[in-house]
C-alpha positions as semicolon CSV with decimal commas, in nm:
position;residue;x (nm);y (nm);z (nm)
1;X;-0,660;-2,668;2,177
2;X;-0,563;-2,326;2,144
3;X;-0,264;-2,199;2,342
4;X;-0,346;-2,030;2,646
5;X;-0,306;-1,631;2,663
6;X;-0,233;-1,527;3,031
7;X;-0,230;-1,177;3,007
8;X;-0,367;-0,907;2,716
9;X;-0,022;-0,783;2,707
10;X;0,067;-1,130;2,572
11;X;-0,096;-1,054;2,212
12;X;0,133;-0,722;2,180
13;X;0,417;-0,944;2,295
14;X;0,323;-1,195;2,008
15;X;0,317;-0,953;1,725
16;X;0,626;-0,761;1,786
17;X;0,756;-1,065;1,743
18;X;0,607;-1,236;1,519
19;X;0,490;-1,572;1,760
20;X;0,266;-1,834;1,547
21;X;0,107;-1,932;1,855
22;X;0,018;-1,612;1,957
23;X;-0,091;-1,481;1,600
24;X;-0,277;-1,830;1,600
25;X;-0,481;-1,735;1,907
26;X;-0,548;-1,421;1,768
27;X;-0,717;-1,508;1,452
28;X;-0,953;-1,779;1,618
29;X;-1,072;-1,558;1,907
30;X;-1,120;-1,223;1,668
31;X;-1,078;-1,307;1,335
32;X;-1,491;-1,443;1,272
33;X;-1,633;-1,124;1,453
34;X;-1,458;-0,876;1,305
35;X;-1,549;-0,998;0,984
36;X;-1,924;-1,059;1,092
37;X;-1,882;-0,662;1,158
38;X;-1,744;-0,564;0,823
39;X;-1,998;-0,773;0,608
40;X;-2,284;-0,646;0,827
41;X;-2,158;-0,220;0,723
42;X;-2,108;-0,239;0,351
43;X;-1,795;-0,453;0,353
44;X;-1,718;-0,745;0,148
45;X;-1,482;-1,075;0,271
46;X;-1,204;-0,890;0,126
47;X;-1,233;-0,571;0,348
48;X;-1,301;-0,783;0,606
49;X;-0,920;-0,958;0,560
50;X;-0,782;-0,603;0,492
51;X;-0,902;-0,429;0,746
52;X;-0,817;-0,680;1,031
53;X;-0,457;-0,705;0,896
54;X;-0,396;-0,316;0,893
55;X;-0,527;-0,300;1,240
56;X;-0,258;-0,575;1,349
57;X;-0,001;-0,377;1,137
58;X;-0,106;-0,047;1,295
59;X;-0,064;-0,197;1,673
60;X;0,306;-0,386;1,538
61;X;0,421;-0,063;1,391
62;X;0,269;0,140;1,684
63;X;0,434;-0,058;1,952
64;X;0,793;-0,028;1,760
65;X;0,774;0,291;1,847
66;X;0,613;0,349;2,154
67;X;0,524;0,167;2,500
68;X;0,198;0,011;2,419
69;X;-0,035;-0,159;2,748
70;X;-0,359;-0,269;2,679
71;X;-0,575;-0,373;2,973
72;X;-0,839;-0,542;2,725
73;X;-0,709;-0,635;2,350
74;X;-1,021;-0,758;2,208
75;X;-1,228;-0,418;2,212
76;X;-0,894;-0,253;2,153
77;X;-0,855;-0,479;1,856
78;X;-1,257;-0,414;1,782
79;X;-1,277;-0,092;1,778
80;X;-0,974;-0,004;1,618
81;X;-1,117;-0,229;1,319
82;X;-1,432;-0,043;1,293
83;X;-1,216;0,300;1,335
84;X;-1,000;0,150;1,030
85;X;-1,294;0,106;0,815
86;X;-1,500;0,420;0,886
87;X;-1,176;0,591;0,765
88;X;-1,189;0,337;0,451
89;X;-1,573;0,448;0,395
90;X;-1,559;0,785;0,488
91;X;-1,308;0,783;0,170
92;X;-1,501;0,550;-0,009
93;X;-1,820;0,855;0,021
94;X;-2,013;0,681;0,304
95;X;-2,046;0,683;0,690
96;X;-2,144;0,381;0,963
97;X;-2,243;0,466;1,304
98;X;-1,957;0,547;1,556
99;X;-1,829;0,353;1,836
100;X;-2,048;0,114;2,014
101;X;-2,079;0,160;2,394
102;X;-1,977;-0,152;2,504
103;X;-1,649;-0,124;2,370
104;X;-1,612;0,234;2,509
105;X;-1,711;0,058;2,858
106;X;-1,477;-0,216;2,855
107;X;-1,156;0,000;2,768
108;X;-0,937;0,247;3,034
109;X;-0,872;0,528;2,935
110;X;-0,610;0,511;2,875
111;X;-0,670;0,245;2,616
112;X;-0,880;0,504;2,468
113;X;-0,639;0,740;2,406
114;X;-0,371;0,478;2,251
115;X;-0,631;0,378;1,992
116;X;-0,638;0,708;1,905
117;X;-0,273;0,741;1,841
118;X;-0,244;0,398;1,692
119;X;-0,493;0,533;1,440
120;X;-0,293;0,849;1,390
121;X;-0,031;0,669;1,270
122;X;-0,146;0,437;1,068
123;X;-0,370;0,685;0,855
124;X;-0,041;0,850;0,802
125;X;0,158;0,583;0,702
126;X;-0,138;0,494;0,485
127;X;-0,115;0,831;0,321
128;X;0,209;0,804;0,271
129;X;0,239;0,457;0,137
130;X;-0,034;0,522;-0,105
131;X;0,182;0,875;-0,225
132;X;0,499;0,681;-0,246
133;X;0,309;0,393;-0,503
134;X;0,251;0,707;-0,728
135;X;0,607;0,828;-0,739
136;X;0,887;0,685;-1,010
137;X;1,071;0,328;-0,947
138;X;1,394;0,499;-0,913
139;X;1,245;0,765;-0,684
140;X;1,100;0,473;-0,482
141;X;1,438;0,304;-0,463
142;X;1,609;0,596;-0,385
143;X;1,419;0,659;-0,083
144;X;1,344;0,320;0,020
145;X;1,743;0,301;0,042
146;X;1,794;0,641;0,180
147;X;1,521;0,577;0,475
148;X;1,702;0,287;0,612
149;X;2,075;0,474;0,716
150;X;2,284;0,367;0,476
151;X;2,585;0,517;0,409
152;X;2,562;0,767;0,078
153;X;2,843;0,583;-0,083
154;X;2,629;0,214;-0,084
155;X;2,312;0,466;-0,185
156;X;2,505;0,619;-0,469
157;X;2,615;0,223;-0,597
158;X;2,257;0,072;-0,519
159;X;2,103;0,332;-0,685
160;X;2,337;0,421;-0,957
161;X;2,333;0,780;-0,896
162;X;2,637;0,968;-0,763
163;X;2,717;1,028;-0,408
164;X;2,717;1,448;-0,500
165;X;2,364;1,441;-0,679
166;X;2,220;1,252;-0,424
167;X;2,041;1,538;-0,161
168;X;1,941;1,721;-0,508
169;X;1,755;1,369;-0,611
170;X;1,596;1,266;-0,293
171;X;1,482;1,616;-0,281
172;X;1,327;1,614;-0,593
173;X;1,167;1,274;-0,491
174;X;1,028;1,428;-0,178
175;X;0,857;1,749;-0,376
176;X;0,736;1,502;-0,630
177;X;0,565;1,258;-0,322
178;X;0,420;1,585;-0,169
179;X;0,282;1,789;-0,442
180;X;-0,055;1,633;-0,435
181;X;-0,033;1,660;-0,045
182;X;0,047;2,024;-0,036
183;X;-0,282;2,046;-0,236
184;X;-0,478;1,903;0,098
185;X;-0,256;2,025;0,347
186;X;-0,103;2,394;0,269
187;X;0,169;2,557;0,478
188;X;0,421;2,284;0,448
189;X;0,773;2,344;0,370
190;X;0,944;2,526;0,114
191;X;1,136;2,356;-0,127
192;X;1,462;2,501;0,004
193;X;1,388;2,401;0,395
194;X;1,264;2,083;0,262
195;X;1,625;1,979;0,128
196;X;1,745;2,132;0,455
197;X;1,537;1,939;0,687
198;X;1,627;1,619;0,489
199;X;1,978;1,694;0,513
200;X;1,951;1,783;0,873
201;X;1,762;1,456;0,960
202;X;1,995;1,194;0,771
203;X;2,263;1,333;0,958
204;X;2,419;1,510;0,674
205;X;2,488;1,878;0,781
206;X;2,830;1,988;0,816
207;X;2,824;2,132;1,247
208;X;2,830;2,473;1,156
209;X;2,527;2,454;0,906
210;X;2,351;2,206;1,176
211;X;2,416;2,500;1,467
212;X;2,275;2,730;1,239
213;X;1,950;2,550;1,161
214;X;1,925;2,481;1,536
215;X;1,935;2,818;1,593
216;X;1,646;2,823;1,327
217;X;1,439;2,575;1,456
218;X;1,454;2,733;1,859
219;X;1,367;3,073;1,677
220;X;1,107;2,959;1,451
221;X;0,820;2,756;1,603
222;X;0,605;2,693;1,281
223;X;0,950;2,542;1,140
224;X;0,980;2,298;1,409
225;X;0,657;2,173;1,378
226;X;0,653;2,093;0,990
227;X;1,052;1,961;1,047
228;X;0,902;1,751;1,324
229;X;0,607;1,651;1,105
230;X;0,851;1,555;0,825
231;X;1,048;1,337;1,015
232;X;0,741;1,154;1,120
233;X;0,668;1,081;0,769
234;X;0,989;0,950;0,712
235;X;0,979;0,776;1,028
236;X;0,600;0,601;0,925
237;X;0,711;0,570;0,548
238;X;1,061;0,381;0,635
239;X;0,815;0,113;0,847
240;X;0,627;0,036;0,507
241;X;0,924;0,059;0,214
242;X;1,258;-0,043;0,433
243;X;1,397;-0,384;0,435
244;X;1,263;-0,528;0,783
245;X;1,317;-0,899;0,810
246;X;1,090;-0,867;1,132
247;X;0,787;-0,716;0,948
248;X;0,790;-0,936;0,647
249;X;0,766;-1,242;0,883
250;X;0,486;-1,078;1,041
251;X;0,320;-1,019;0,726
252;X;0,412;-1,325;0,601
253;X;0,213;-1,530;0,926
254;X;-0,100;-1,280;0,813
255;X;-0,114;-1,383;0,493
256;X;-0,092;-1,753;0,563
257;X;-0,409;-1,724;0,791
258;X;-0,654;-1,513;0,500
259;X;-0,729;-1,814;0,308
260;X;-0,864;-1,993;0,624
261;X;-1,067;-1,746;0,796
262;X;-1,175;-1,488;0,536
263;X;-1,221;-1,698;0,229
264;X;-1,561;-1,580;0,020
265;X;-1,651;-1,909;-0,019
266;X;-1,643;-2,017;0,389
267;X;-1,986;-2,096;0,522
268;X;-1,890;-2,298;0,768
269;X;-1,857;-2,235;1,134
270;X;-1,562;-2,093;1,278
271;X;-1,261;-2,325;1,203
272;X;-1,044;-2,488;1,494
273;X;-0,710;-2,476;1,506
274;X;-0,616;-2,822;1,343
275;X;-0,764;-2,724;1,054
276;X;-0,668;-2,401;1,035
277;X;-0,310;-2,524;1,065
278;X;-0,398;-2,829;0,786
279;X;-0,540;-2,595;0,547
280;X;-0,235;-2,342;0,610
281;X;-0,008;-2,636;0,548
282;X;-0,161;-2,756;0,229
283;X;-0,206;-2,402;0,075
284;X;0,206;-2,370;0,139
285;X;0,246;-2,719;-0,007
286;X;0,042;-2,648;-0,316
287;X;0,217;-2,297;-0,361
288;X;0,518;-2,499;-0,372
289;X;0,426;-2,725;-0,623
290;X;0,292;-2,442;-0,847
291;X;0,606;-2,227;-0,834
292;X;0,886;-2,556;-0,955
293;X;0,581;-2,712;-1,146
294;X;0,646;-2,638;-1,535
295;X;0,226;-2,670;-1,534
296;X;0,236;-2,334;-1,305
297;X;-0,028;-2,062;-1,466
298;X;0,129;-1,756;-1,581
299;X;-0,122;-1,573;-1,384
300;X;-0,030;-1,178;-1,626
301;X;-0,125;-1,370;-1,949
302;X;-0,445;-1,502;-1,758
303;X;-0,532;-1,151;-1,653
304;X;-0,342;-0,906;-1,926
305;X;-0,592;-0,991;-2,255
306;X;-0,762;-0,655;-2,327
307;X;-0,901;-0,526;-2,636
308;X;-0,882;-0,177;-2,812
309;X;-1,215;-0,094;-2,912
310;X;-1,345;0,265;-3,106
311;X;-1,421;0,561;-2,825
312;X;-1,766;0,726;-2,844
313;X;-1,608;1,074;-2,781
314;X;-1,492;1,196;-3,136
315;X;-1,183;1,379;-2,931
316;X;-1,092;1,032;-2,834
317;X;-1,076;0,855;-3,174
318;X;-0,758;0,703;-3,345
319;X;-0,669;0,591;-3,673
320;X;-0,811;0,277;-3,729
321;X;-0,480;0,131;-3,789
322;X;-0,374;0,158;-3,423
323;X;-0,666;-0,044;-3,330
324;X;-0,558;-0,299;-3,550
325;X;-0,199;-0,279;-3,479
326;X;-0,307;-0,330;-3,081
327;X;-0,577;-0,616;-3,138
328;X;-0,316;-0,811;-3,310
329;X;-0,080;-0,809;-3,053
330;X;0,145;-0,559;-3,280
331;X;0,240;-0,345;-2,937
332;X;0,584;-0,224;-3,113
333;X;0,414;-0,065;-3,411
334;X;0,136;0,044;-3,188
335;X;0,358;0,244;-2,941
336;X;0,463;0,420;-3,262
337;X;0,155;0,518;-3,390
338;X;0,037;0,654;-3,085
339;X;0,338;0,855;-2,985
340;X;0,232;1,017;-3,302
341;X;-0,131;1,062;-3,163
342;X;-0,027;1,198;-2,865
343;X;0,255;1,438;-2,985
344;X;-0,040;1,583;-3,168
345;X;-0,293;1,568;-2,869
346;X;-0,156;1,579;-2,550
347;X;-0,452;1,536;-2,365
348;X;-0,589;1,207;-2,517
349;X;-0,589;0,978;-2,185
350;X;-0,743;0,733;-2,429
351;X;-0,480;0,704;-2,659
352;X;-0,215;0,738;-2,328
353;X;-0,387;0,449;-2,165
354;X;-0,339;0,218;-2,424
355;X;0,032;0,292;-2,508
356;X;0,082;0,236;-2,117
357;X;-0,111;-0,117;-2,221
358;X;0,140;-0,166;-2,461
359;X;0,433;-0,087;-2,246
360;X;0,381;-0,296;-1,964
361;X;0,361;-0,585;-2,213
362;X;0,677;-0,565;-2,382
363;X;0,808;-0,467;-1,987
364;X;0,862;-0,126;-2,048
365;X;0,721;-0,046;-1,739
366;X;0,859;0,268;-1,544
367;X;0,714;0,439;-1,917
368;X;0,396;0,266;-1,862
369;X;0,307;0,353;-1,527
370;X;0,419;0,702;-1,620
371;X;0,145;0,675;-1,904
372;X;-0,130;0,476;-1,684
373;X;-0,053;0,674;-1,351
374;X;-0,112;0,994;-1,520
375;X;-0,507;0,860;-1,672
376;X;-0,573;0,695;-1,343
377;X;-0,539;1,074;-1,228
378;X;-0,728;1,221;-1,486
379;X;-0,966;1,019;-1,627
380;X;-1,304;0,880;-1,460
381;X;-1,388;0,654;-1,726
382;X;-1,060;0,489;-1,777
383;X;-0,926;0,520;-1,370
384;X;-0,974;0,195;-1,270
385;X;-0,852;0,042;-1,566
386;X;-0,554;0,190;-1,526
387;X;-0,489;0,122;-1,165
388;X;-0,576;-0,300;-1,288
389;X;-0,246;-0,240;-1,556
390;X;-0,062;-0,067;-1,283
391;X;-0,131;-0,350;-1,071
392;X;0,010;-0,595;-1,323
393;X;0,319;-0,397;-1,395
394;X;0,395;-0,487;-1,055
395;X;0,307;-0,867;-1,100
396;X;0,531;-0,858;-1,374
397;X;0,825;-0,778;-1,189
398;X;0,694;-1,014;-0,892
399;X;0,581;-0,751;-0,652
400;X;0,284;-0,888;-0,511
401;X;0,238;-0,631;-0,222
402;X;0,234;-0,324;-0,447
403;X;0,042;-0,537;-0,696
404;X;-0,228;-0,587;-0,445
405;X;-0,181;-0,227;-0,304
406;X;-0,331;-0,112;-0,666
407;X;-0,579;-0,365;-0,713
408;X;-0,731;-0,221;-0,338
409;X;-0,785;0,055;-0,480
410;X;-1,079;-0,086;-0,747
411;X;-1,401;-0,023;-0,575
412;X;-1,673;-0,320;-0,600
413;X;-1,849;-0,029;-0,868
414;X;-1,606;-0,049;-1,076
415;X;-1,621;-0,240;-1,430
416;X;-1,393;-0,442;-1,361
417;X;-1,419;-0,530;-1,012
418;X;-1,499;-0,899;-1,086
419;X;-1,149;-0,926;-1,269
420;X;-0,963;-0,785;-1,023
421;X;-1,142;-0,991;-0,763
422;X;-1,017;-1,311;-0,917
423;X;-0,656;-1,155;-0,982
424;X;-0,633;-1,142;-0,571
425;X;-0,766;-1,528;-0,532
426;X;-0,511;-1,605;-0,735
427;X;-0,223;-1,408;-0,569
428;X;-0,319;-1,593;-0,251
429;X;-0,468;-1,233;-0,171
């Protein structure tokens, strides 16, 4: 028997901190209709598991911040969901009808108005998170250390870059993670307030240069807003990249429930708790077993076997001896040849894709997702491709959230989509 939830306030309770019982309860009562929703408008099983864990995410990181009281979680919970995924299809080129009355008439409004802001947020910290995938590794460690308060001089020896270079760095990091954004959103701040503001906001401003930027901000309104909108992205970005033992054991809980209530195979009804709890049990046992067993799958070798065949487009083509060098395995002499290729032609995302192939496999892999990121930009043939090598540059390195971040990203039109589909069953995703 499922524990008994006195109050609605109780499930907010439960995920700030992290309660099995409580995230339990939550998953039997919700977990079957929201999915029934998502399969019904366009979704698959997958979306389904996504979407409901991003709404519990958005109301944990939501409530960190802010008082949150619900009078009603389930259509709080529903309707965030389908607010989640019209943002997901909306980006995705297609639309689903708006909200449904009856969850309008069993919420306050004041409950209205949170799901609004609980939304807010986690679009940005969505936008953000998906920017800071895109940036370097050391600009992601940089920041990822820098976000959390720690002092410059542990900074300067986690990340190996002196204490006096660091503003200039994180700087650079920040202009690099909001080009691209500037491009949607213009009118943000210039490069030179933008190393100010960062300064100012990690508390590293000598007084008299923090009185005069005070002065600043009271005299210049449009400042304040974009410094205030800049520490908000720092604020939603930290919640994602930061070391939070709190988080990851929420996350962790989330995970262990996907297999049991949004597997693609389930056709059964909806699961009681015992078995939920059995099946949770087993799938830990088993993963245990795998990881010490010396019969454990090297899941990148499974997925990594790729081909180089001849491009149609004539502006494409490379010497047949790269091909050869590549189908044998050869990835050394390959790199070579197509350095040459691309000293010559730039612009060849054919060519670039396939020496970032080549570098993730012999774990060169900040080069390669310079290589792969840059065609996953700029090519529409070869996009997805490179956002399923991306993926397992992080699998190399055992980073299964950013591994599954990229292969999110493959839509089910995609060539691949079948492959990458399979890569997530056998992360456990």
């Amino acid at each position: 028997m499922s524990p008994e939830i006195l109050h609605d306030q109780d499930y907010i309770e439960g995920l700030l901190h992290h309660t099995p019982n409580v995230i339990d309860d939550i998953y039997q009562r919700f977990a079957s209709k929201e999915k029934r929703f998502i399969l019904q408008k366009s979704g698959t099983v997958k979306d389904a598991a996504h979407i409901f864990e991003e709404a519990l995410m958005d109301i944990y990181f939501y409530a960190q911040r802010h008082p949150l009281q619900v009078s009603s979680f389930e259509p709080f919970l529903q309707l965030l969901c389908k607010r989640i995924w019209e943002r997901e299809l909306e980006r995705r080129g297609q639309r689903i009808a708006g909200m449904e009355a009856e969850e309008n008439a069993a919420l306050s409004r004041d409950d209205m108005l949170d799901i609004e802001d609980v939304l807010r947020e986690g679009e940005k910290r969505r936008l953000a998170y998906s920017y800071y995938l895109q940036l370097s590794d050391s600009c992601k460690e940089l920041l990822r250390w820098s976000l959390a308060d720690h002092l410059q001089e542990d900074i300067a020896v986690e990340t190996r870059i002196p204490v006096a270079e660091l503003t200039n760095r994180r700087c650079d990091c920040y202009l690099s993670l909001f080009k691209d954004l500037e491009k949607k959103k213009p009118g943000m701040l210039s490069d030179e307030d933008l190393q100010a503001s960062d300064r100012y906001l990690s508390g590293l401003m000598p007084e008299t240069e923090r009185k005069d930027f005070d002065a600043r901000l009271k005299s210049d309104p449009a400042l304040l807003l974009q410094v205030k909108r800049f520490d908000m992205f720092r604020q939603l970005l930290a919640q994602r990249v930061c070391k939070d033992t709190s988080r990851d054991e929420l996350l962790h809980l989330l995970y262990s429930h996907r297999n049991a209530w949004f597997s693609p195979r389930d056709s059964t009804p909806t699961p009681i708790r015992n078995t939920v709890i059995f099946i949770a049990i087993f799938a830990a046992g088993v993963a245990v077993m795998m990881y010490i067993s010396p019969w454990r799958k090297n899941i990148y070798k499974q997925f990594a076997s790729t081909e180089m065949q001849v491009p149609d487009t004539d502006s494409l083509r490379v010497p047949a001896e790269i091909i050869q060098k590549f189908n044998r395995g050869h990835f050394s002499d390959a790199i070579m040849l197509l350095d040459k290729v691309l000293q010559q032609h730039p612009g060849n995302l054919y060519a670039r894709y396939y020496r970032g192939v080549c570098k993730v496999d012999l774990n060169q892999l900040q080069p390669a997702r310079t290589d792969l990121l840059q065609v996953y930009k700029e090519s529409s043939d070869l996009r997805y491709e490179a956002a399923f090598y991306l993926a397992l540059s992080y699998l190399k390195e055992g980073h299964k959230q950013e591994c599954l971040d990229w292969l999110l990203k493959i839509p089910p039109q995609a060539a691949n989509y079948l492959k990458v589909q399979k890569l997530i069953e056998e992360l456990g995703g």
